[in-house]
Each structure stands twice: as structure tokens, then as C-alpha cells.
VOBA-1610 file (N, C-alpha, C; in pm, whole numbers, padded with zeros to 5 digits, always signed):
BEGIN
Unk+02036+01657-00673Unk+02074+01515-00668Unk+01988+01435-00765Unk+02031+01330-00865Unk+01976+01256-00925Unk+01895+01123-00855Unk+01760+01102-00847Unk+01741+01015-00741Unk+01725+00893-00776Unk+01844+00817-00874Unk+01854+00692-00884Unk+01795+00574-00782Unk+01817+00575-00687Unk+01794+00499-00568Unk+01656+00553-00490Unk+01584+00661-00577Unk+01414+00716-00542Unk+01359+00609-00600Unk+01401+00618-00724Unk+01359+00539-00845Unk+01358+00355-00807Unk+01466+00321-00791Unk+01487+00186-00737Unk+01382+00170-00655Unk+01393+00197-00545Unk+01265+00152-00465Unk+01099+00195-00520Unk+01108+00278-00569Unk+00964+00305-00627Unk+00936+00174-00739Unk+01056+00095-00826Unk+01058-00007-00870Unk+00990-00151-00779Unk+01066-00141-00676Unk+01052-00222-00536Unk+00874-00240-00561Unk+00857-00107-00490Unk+00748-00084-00432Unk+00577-00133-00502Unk+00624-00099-00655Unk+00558-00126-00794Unk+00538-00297-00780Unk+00662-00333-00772Unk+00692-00523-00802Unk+00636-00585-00684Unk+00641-00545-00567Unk+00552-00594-00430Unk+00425-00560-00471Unk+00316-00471-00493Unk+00217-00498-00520Unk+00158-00540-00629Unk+00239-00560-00735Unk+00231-00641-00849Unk+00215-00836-00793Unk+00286-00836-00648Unk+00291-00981-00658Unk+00168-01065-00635Unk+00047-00955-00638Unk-00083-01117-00603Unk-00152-01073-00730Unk-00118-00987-00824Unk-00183-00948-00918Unk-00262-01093-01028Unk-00362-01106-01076Unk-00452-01165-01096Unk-00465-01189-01250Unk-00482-01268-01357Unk-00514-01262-01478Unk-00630-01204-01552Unk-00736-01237-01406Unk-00848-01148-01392Unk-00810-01013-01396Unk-00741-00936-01328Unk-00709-00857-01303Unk-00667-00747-01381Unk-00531-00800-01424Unk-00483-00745-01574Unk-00623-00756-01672Unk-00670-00827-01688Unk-00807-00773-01780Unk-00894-00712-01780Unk-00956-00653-01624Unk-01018-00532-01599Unk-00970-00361-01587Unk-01085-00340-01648Unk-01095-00189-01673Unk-00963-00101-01546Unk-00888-00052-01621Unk-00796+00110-01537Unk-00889+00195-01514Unk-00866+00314-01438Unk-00889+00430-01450Unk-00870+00502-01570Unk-00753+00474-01647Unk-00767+00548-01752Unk-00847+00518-01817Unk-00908+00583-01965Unk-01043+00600-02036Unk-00918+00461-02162Unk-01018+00402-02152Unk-01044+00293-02300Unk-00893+00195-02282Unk-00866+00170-02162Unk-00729+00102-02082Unk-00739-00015-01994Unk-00737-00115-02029Unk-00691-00199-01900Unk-00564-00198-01789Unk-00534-00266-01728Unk-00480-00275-01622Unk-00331-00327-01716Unk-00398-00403-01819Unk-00269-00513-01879Unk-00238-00365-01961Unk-00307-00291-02054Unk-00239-00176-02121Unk-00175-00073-02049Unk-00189-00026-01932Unk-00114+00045-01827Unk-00005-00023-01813Unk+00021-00134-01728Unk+00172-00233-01774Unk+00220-00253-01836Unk+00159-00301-01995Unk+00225-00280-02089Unk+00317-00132-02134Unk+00274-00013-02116Unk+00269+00108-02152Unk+00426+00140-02001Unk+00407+00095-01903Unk+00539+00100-01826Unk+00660+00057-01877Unk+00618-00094-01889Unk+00728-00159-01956Unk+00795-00132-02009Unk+00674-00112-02177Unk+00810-00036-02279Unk+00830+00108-02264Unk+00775+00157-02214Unk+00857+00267-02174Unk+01003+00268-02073Unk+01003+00141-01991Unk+01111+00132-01929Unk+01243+00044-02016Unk+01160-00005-02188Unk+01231-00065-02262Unk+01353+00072-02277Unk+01201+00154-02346Unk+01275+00261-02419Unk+01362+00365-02389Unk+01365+00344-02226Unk+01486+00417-02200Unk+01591+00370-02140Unk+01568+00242-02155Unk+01664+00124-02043Unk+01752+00173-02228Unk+01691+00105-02336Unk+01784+00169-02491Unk+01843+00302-02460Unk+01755+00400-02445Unk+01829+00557-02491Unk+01949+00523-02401Unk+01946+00490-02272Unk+02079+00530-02160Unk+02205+00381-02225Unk+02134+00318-02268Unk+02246+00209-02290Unk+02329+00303-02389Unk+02237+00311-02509Unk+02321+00364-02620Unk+02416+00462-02577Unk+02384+00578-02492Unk+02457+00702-02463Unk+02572+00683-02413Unk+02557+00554-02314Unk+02709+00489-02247Unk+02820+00446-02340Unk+02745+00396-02519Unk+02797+00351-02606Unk+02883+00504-02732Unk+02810+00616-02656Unk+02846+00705-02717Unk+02738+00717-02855Unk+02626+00720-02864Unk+02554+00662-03006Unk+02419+00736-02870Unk+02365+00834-03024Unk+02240+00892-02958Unk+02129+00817-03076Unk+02020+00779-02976Unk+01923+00727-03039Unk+01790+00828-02976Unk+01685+00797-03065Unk+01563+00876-03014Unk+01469+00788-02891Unk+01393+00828-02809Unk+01317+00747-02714Unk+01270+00651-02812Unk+01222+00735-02864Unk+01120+00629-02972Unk+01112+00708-03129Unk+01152+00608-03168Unk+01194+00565-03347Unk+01042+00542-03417Unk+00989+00639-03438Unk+00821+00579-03550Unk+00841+00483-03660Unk+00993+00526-03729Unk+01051+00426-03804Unk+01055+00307-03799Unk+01053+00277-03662Unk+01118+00136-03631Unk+01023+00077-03467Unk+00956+00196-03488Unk+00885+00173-03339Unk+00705+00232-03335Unk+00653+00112-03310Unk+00508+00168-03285Unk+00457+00126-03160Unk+00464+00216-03090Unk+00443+00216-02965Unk+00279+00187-02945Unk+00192+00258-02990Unk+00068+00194-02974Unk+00039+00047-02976Unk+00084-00003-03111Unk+00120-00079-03136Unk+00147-00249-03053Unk+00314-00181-02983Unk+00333-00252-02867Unk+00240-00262-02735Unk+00197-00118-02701Unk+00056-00154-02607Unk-00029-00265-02589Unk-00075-00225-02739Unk-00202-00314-02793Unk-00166-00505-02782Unk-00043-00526-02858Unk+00012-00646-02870Unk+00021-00709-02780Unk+00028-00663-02631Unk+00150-00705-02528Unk+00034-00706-02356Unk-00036-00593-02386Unk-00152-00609-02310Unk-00216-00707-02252Unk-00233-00807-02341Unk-00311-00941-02285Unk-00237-01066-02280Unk-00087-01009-02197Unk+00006-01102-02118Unk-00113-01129-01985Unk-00018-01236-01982Unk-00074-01350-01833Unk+00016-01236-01681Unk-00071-01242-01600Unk-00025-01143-01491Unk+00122-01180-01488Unk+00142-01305-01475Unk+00296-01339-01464Unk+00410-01297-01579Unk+00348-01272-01704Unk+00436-01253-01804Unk+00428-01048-01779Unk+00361-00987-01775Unk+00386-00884-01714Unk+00466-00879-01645Unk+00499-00926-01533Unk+00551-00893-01442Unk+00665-00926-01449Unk+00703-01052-01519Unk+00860-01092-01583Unk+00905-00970-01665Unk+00822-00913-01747Unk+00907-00814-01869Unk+00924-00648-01815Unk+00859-00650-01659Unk+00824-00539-01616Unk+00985-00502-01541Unk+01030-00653-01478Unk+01119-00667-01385Unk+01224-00649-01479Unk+01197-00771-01583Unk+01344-00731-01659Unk+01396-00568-01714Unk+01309-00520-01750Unk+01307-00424-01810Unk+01374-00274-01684Unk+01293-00315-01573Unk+01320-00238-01437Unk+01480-00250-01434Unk+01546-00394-01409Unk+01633-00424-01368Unk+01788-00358-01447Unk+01713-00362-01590Unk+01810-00345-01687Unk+01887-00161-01708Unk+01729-00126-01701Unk+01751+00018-01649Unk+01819+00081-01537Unk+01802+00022-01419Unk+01917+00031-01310Unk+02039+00011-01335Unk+02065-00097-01400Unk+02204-00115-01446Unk+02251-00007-01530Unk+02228+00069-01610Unk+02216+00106-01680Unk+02294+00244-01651Unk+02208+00297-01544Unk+02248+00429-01485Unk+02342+00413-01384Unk+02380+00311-01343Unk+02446+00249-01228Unk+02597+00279-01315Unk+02600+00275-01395Unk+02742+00271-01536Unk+02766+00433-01571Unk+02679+00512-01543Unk+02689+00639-01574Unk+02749+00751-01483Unk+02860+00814-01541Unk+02972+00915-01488Unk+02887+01046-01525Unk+02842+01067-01630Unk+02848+01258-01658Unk+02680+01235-01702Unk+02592+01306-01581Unk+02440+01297-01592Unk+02430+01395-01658Unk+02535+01502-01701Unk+02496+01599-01798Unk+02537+01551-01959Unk+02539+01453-01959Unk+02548+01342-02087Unk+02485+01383-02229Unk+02521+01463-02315Unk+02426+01439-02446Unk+02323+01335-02468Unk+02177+01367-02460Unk+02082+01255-02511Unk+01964+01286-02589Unk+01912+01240-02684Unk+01831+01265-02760Unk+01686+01318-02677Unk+01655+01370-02605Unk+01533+01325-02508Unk+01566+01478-02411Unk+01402+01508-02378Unk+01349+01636-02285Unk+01442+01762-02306Unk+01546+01745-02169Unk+01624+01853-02180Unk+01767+01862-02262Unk+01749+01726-02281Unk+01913+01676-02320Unk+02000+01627-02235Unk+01993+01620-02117Unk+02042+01529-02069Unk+01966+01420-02006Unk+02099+01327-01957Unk+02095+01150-01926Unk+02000+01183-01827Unk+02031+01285-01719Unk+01935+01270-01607Unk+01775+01314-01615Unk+01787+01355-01697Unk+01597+01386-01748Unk+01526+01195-01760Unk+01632+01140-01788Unk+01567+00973-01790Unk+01528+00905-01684Unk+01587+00963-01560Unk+01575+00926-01426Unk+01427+00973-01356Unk+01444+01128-01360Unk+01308+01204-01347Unk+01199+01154-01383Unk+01232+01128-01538Unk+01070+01080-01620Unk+01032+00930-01550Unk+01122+00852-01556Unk+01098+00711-01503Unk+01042+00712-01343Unk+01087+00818-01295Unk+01067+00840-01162Unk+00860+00868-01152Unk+00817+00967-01231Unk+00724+00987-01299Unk+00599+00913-01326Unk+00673+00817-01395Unk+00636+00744-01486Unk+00581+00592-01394Unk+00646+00540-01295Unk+00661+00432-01208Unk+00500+00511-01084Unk+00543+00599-01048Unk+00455+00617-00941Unk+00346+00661-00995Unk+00293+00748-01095Unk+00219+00806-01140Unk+00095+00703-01202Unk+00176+00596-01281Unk+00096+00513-01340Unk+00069+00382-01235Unk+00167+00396-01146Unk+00119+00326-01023Unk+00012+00317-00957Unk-00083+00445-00948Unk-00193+00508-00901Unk-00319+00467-01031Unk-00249+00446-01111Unk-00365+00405-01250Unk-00369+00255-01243Unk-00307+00187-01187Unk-00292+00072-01154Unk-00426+00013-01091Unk-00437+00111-01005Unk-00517+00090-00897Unk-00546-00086-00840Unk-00430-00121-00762Unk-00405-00235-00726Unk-00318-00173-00535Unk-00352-00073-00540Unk-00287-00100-00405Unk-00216+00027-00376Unk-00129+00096-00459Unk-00096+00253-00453Unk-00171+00353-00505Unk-00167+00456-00391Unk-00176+00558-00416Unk-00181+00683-00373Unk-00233+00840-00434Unk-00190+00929-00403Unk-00126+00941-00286Unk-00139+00930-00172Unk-00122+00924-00061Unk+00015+00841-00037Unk+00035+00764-00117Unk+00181+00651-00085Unk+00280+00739-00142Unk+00264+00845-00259Unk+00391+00943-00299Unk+00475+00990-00222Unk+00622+00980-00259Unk+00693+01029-00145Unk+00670+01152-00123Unk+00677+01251-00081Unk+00708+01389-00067Unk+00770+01456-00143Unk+00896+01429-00123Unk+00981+01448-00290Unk+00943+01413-00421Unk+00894+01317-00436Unk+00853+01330-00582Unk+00727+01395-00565Unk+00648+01414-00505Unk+00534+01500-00517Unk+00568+01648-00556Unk+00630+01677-00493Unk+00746+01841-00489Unk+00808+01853-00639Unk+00870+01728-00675Unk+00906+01728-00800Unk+00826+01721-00880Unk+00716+01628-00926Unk+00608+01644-00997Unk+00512+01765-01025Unk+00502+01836-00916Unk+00440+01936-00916Unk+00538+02086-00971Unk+00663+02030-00972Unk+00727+02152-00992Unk+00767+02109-01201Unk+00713+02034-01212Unk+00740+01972-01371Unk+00634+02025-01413Unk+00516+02030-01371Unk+00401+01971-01437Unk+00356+02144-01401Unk+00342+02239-01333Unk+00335+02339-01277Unk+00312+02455-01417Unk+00388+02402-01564Unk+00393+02451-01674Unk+00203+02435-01703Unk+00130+02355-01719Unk+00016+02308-01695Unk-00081+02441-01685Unk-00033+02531-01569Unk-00115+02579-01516Unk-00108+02728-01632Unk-00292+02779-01645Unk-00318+02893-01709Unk-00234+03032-01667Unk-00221+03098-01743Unk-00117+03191-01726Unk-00231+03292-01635Unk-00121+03355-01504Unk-00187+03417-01384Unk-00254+03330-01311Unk-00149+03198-01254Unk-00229+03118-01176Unk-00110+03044-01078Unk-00085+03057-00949Unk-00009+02944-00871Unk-00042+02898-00840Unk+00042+02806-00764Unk+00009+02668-00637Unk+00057+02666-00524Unk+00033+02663-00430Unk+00095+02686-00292Unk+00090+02540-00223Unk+00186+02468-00166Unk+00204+02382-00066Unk+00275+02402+00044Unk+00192+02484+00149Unk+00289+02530+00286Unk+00360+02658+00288Unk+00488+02644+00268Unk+00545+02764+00234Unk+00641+02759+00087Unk+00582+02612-00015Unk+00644+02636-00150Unk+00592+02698-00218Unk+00586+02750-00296Unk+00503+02855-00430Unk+00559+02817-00577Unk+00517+02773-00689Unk+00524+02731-00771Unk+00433+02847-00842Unk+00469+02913-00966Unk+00442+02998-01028Unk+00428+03162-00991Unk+00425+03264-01087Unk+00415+03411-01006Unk+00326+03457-01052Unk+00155+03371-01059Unk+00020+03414-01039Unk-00025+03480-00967Unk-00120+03626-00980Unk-00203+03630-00849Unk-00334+03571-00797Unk-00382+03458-00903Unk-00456+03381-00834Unk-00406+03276-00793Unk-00426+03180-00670Unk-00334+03099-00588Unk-00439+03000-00567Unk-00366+02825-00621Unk-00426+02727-00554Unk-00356+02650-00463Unk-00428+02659-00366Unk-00336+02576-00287Unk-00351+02448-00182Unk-00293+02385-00112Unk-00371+02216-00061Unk-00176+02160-00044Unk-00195+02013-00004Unk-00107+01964+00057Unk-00072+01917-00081Unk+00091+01869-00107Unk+00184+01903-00179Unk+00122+01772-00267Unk+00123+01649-00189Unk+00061+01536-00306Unk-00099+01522-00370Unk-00155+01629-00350Unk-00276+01676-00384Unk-00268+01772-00484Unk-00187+01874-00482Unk-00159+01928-00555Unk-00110+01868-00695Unk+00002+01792-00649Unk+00066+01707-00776Unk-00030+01623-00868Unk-00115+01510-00747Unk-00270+01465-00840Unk-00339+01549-00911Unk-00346+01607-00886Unk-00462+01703-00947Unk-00373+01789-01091Unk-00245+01819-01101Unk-00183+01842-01196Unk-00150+01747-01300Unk-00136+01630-01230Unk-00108+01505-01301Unk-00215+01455-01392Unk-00334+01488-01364Unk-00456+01477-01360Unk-00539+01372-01273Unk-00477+01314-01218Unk-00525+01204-01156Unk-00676+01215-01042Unk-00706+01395-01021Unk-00819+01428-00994Unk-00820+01536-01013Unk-00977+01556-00974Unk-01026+01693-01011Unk-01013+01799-00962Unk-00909+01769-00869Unk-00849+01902-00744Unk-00930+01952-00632Unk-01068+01881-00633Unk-01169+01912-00517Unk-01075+01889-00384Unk-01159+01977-00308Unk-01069+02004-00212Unk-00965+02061-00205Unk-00883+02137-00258Unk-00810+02287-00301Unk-00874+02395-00295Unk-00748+02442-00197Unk-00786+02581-00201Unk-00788+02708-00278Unk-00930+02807-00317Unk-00945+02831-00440Unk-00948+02762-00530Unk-00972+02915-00633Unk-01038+02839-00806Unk-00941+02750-00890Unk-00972+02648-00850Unk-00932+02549-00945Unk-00953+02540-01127Unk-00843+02581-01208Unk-00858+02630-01362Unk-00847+02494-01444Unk-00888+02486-01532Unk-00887+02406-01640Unk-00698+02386-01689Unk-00661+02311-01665Unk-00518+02276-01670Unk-00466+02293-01856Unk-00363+02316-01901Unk-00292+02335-02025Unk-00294+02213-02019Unk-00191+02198-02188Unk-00152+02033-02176Unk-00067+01974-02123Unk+00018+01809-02060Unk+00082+01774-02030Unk+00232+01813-02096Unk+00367+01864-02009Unk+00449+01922-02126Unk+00547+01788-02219Unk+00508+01787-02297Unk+00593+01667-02383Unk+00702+01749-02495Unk+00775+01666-02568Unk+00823+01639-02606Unk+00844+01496-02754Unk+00910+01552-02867Unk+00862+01437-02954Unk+00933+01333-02903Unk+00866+01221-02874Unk+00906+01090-02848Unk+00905+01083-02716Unk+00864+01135-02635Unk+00863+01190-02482Unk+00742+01082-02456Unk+00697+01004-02316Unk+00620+00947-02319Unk+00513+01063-02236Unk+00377+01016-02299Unk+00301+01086-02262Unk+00182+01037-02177Unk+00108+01117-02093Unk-00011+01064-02008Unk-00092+00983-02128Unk-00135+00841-02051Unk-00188+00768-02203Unk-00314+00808-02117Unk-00394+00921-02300Unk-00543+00917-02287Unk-00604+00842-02420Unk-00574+00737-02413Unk-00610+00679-02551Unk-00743+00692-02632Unk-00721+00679-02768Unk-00886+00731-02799Unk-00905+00594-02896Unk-00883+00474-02820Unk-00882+00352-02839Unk-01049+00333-02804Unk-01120+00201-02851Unk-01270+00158-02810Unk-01270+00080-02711Unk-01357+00151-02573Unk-01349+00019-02448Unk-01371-00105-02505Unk-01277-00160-02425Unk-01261-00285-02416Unk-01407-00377-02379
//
């Protein structure tokens, strides 16, 4: 099942604790390395620009790339857009949210030709799905690990699972993700953090390995580890 309506509310969920968000706020330090709070939002946004575009176009029959270097500098936009007023964030966050719903809301065949991951429309859903909760937790305004649904934890972990050094699984309960004989294992949204990178996997069971890279794709959005100068 495509979880359009996972996604929607994880939108929801994002925009409610966005609502006492602070100007102060947006200007202090993320979790991520050399990131504010306003460059994490920013970095949602257009990413929810850039695929609120890819799915429009595809409805139009016209394949475009996530992102155009030609015509698109995404760092760029980060950098520019970052030191919005909490409120102007949150206007371009919504619009952008809103537009994207619509978007997929119009869509008949999720096995759709699209420039992007697997090639299809529904890989846009997944990533955004991803993309909303994941950086939600980088937010650090109010979600986290622990607020993941279940399902997307299951899903995340079964994406990201590529990550892991060759001869190595993950166990959550009775799921198994990879055909390692060394086995890590812990509760399913722990697992997913810790793949995501969002920690260091302490507290897992067994040897915890030095993770591969995140799996991308050109134009694919990626975990922002910027090698930008703190702020």
C-alpha cells in the first residue's frame, strides 16, 4: 500500500509542533553538524518543492529530474532561505506540504515513469515519508525517535538495511532484515535510529558495525551532513 495518508498526517504532526516555534529558535544550533534549525526547514521544504515538481510534471506526462544542477542549487537554496522568520518557514513549509498532497491525490498509476530512485511515482511518497519524520527528530522541537510510527520504522529500516557491512543483520522481534550471521538486534524504532544515523545504536543487541553509506541516488535527497562552517 502506498501510504499517502501516513504521509499526510506525519505533515499534520510536523505543522503542530512547528506552531510555537520561535525566531530564536530557527536560529539555534540542530543536531546536525554545521545546521541550524532554519537550515533543516529550509532543506524540508525544498525538498517538498522538489517533488511536489517531479509528481506535478509526471501527471503532465513530462519527466523532469528531482533536481536540475542546471537550473537548481540546492545548497544554495538552503543557505538563502534559512534565515526566514519562524513564520515564513512555516508558510512555505505548509504550502509546499499542501501542494504535494494534491498532487498525489490526482495520481492513477503509482507505477508511473519518473525520473527518481526506482522509477516510480511511488518512491516520492516513501522518500517524503522519510524525509518529514526523520528530519523531524533533527528538529529537535518536540519529536522524536520514540513518536515514529511503527510502520515507518519497519519501513525505514527495511530501506536503509542496504547500510549495513556485508555479514551483518538486524533483528526486531521476529523481523530479520538481512542474511548475516552476525545479528543486531533491539526494538524496531531503535533500530531504524541508529541506521538513520540519528544514534549510535547503544543499547543494541550485539556488535554494533560501522554503517556503509546512506543509499542515494543522483538528485536523490540526501542525509544533510554539511561540511558548511558553524554558524
Amino acid at each position: 500500500m502506498i501510504p499517502t495518508a501516513a504521509v499526510a498526517e506525519a505533515h499534520r504532526r510536523l505543522h503542530r509542533t512547528l506552531d510555537g516555534l520561535t525566531d530564536e529558535q530557527v536560529r539555534e544550533p540542530s543536531p546536525l553538524p554545521g545546521w541550524t534549525r532554519g537550515h533543516v526547514l529550509a532543506h524540508v521544504t525544498d525538498a517538498g518543492r522538489a517533488l511536489a515538481d517531479l509528481v506535478e510534471h509526471a501527471l503532465l506526462g513530462v519527466l523532469v529530474p528531482l533536481y536540475d544542477p542546471r537550473t537548481h542549487d540546492r545548497d544554495g537554496i538552503i543557505e538563502a532561505t534559512a534565515g526566514r522568520t519562524a513564520d515564513e518557514h512555516r508558510r512555505a513549509l505548509l504550502r509546499h506540504s499542501v501542494r504535494l498532497e494534491d498532487a498525489w491525490a490526482r495520481v492513477r498509476n503509482w507505477n508511473q515513469h519518473v525520473d527518481y530512485r526506482d522509477g516510480k511515482l511511488s518512491s516520492t511518497v516513501f522518500a517524503r515519508w522519510r524525509e518529514v519524520w526523520i528530519h523531524g527528530v533533527d528538529l529537535d522541537v518536540g519529536i522524536g525517535v520514540a513518536d515514529w510510527p511503527e510502520d515507518f520504522a519497519v519501513h525505514a529500516v527495511g530501506f536503509l538495511a542496504c547500510r549495513l557491512p556485508d555479514g551483518v543483520a538486524v533483528r526486531a522481534g521476529d523481523r530479520r532484515w538481512g542474511d548475516g550471521g552476525t545479528e543486531v538486534a533491539g526494538p524496531v524504532r531503535d533500530l531504524a535510529a541508529w541506521l538513520s544515523g540519528r544514534t549510535t545504536g547503544d543499547g543494541l543487541a550485539g556488535h554494533v558495525p560501522e554503517l556503509g553509506p546512506w543509499p542515494g541516488v543522483s538528485g536523490a535527497p540526501r542525509p544533510p551532513r554539511p561540511a558548511r562552517r558553524a554558524p
